[in-house]
Structures are given as C-alpha cells and as structure tokens.
C-alpha positions in Angstrom: 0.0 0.0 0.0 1.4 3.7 -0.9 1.8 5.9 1.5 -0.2 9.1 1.6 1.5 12.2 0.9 2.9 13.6 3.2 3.5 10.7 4.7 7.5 9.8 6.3 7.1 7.5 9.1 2.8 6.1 8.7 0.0 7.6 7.3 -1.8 7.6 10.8 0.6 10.5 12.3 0.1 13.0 8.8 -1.7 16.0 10.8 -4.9 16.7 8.8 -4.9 19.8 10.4 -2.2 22.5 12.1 -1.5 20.3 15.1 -0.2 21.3 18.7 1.3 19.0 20.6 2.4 19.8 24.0 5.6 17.8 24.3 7.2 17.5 28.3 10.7 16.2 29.1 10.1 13.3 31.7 13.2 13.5 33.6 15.8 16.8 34.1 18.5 14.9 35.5 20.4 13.9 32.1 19.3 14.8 28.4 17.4 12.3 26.4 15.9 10.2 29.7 12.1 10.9 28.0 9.6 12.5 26.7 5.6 12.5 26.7 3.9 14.0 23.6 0.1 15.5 24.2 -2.8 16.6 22.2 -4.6 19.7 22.5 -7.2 17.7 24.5 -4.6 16.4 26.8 -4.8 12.5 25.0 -1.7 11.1 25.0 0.2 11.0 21.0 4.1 9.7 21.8 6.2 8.4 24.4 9.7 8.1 24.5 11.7 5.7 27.2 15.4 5.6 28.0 17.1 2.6 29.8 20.6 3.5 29.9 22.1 3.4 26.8 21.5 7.1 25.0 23.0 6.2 22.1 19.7 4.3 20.7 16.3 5.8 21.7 13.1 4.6 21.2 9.7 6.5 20.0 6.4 4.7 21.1 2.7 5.3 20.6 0.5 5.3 23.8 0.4 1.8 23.8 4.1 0.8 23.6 4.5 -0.1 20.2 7.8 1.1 19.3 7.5 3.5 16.1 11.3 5.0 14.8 14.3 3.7 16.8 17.0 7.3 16.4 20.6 6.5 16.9 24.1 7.7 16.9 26.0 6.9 14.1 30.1 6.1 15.1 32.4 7.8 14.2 31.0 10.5 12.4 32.4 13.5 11.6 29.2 15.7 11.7 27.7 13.7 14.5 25.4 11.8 12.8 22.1 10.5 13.6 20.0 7.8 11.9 16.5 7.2 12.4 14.8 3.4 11.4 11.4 2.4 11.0 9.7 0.6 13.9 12.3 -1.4 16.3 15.7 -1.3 14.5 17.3 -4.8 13.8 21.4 -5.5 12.2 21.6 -4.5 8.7 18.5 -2.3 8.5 18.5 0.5 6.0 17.7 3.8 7.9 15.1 5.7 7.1 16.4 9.2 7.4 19.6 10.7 8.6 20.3 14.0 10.8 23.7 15.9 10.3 25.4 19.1 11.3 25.2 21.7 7.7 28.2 22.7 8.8 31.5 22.2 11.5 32.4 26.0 12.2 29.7 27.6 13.5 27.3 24.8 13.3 24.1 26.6 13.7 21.5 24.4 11.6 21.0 20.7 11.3 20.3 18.9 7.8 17.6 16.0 7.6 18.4 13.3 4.7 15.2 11.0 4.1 15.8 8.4 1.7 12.6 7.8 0.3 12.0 7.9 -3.1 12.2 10.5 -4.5 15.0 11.5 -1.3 13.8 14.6 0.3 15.6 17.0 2.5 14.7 19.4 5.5 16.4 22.2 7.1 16.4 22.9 10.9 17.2 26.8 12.2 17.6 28.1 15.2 18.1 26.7 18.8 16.8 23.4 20.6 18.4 24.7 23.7 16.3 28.1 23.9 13.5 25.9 22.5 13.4 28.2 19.5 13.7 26.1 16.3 12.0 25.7 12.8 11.7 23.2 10.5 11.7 23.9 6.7 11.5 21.9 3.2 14.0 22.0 0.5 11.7 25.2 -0.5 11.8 26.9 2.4 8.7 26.1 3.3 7.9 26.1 7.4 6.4 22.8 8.3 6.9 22.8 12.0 7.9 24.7 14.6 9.7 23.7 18.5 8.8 26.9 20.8 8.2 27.6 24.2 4.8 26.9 25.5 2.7 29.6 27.8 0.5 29.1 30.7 -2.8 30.7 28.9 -4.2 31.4 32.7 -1.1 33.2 33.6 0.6 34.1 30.8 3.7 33.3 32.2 6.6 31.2 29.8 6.8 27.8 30.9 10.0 26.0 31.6 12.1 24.5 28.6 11.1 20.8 30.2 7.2 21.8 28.8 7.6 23.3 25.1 5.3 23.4 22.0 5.6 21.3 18.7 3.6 22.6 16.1 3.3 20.9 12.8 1.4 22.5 9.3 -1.4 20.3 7.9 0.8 17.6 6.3 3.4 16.9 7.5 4.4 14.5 9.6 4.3 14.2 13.6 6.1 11.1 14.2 8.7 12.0 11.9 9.0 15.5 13.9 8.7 13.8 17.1 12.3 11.8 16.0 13.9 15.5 14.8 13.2 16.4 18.6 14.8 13.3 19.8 17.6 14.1 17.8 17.9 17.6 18.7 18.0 16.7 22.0 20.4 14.4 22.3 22.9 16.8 20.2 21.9 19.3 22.9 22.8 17.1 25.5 26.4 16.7 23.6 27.0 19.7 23.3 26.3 20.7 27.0 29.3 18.4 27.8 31.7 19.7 25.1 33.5 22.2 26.4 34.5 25.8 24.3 32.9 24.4 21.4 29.7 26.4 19.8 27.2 23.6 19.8 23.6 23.8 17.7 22.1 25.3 21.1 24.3 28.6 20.9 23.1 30.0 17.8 23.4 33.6 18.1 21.0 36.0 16.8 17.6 34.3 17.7 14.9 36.1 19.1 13.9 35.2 22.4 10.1 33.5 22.8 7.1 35.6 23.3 4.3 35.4 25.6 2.4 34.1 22.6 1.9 30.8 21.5 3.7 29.8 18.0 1.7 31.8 15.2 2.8 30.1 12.2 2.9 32.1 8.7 3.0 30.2 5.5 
C-alpha cells in the first residue's frame, strides 16, 4: 500500500490539520531520559523511554508499540544521527539521517530521508532556547519547536514543557524523532567544552508570551 502524501514514518501521524502538541521532558536529570507527547485535548500521541544506553532511543505510541528507533552513528564527523522504521534490527537500511550543515559555527542541522524520490529538510535556530524551525527544500515552514505559555497566567513555561507545532501535512512522528535528535545533540554539546554547539546559535529572538503563530 502507498503511503499518503505527506507521509514519512505512517500515514496515521500526517496532521490533517495544524496540530499542537504539548511535548514534556520526563526527567531533568540527564538529556534524552524521555519525553511525553500530548494533544490539544490532553490524549496522550508519543512516548519516549530511556534505559541507559543514550546512544539508541526509542519512539512509542500510547500503547508501547515502538514507532522510529533514532541512533548515533560512530564515528562520524558531523555527529550523525539515523533514524529506522519501527524497532531497529542489524543490517536495516535507515530511514532518514540527521547531520550538522556545517562544522564552524554549526548553527542548523540537515535531515536526509531516503525515500523515493530523497527529500531533505532544514532545521534553524536553537533546541536549547526551544526556538527552532523546521523547513523543506523550498523553504517552506512545516513545523515549529517553541516555548509553550500558561494561557491562565501568561507566564513562559520552563524548557522541560515546550510546544511542537506541525502544518497540515506533515508528519508528527517524523518531527517527534527530529526532537529526539535535537536533544540528544543538545545534550552533547552541554558536555563539550569551548565548542559552539547547535544550542548557541546567536541572533535568535527570544520566545514571546504568545503561542507559535505560524505564517506560511
């Protein structure tokens, strides 16, 4: 069966609609221990489990079944990461790849998907400050990683609760394993010391009391 389009990971997760998900870090300890992924009606959408080894993580649906399996690849120049459809076994092809666009500087990530046709994505900005967009080879915005505000107070939330929102189209499982990948680079580059890591971008403006109004 063809996928739909739009379609990276399963047709089931291509948002119909422009889709919030409130996405909350499960652990603040080390980078990468989990995550929980919610719904704009508070249902649960993703869940991601750690159990030592952060070089290989795991993205489930509510129920457990493991989705894209996001890993590390050794050695790798631009610090690599691969992401594989469903549990990843030996000698599996991966299904997209996440790289650094550049070494000096390193401010933006590039996202290799090798479907057919390959496609490639563009993420800006800073995972650290929770400030980040994703684009398509045409510049298009797709989806969006920003902080998340307390509509009763107004108030910014901590980076451990932020905002993923996703155009009607694209992918949310996909973007959910961009966010695991961003956060594990994060987490490398807060233990790499005097280097300028993808969370130190200069220049980006600092989040609003708003949440994420997406333009076209």
């Amino acid at each position: 069966m063809m996928k739909k389009s739009g379609a990276i990971v399963e047709d089931e997760f291509v948002c119909s609609e422009e889709t919030h998900l409130t996405v909350r870090k499960t652990s603040l300890f080390f980078s990468g221990d989990g995550f929980t992924a919610y719904d704009s009606k508070g249902k649960l959408v993703f869940r991601v489990d750690s159990y030592g080894d952060m070089s290989e993580v795991v993205l489930m649906d509510p129920t457990g079944r493991c989705i894209l399996t996001v890993r590390r690849k050794r050695p790798s120049l631009h610090q690599r990461w691969e992401g594989y459809l469903g549990e990843r076994i030996d000698g599996q092809r991966p299904l997209f790849s996440v790289r650094r666009s550049s070494i000096i500087g390193r401010s933006s990530m590039t996202v290799d998907v090798f479907t057919e046709p390959r496609q490639e994505y563009q993420i800006d900005g800073s995972f650290a400050c929770r400030n980040c967009t994703i684009f398509n080879s045409e510049k298009g915005n797709l989806a969006e990683i920003r902080r998340k505000v307390d509509c009763t107070t107004n108030v910014v939330l901590g980076k451990d609760v932020f905002l993923l929102s996703l155009k009607p189209g694209f992918d949310s499982a996909f973007a959910m394993g961009l966010v695991l990948v961003l956060d594990q680079i994060q987490g490398d580059d807060d233990e790499t010391d005097g280097e300028i890591g993808f969370g130190s971008r200069v220049g980006v403006e600092p989040p609003t009391t708003q949440d994420s109004n997406f333009s076209p």
